[in-house]
N, C-alpha and C positions, 0 to 999 in steps of 0.2 A: 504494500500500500504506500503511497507515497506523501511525503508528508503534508500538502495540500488538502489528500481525502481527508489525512487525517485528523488534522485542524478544522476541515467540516464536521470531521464525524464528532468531536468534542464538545464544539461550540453549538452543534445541533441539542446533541443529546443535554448538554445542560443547559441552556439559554430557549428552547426551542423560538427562533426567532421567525419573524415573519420574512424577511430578506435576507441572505446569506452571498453575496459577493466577497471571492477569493482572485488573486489576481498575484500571480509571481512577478514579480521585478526582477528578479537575481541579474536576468542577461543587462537590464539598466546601470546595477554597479560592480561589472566587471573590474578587479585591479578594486577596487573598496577595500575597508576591512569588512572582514566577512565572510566576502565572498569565498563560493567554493566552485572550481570547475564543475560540480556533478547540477551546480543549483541549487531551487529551494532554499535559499538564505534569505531573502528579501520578499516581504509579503505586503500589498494594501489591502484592507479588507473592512469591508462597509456591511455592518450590522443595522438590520433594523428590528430593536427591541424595546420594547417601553417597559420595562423592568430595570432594563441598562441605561437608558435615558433618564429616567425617573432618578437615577444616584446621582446623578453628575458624569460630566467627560471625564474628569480624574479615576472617579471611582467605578466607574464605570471600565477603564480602562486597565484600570490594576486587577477589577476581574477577568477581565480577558488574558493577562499575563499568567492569574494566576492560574485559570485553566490550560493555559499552553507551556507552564513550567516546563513539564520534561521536554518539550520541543524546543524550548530557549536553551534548556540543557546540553541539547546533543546536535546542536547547529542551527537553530534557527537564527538570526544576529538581526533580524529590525523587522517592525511590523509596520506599520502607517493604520491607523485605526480611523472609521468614522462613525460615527452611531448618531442613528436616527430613531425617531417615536417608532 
């Protein structure tokens, strides 16, 4: 599975959000820190949750880290987050 599915299958299963937009960047910051030839390093991803909205962008956001922990673990290196109602 590659870590795209994966990061949906996460943010689905606890967030169940109304929109889920995944979108790899990696090939944007080639030569970055980061980056890894294989990819998957670089993600934007536009959530639409009124759960997530309803906290704040911050806190809102540090949930989203904190369910993608072990992915920030084992090479994820940047997200770009946006959340909507």
């Amino acid at each position: 599975m590659s870590r795209q599915e994966r990061i949906r299958q996460i943010l689905q299963q606890a967030l169940q959000p109304r929109m889920l937009i995944i979108h790899d960047d990696s090939a944007q910051h080639r030569g970055h820190g980061g980056w890894r030839p294989e990819g998957e390093t670089h993600f934007t991803l536009e959530i639409a949750s009124a759960e997530l909205f309803a906290t704040g962008r911050v806190a809102g956001q540090r949930r989203i880290y904190q369910l993608l922990a072990n992915e920030l673990a084992d090479g994820l290196h940047a997200l770009s987050i946006k959340i909507t109602p």
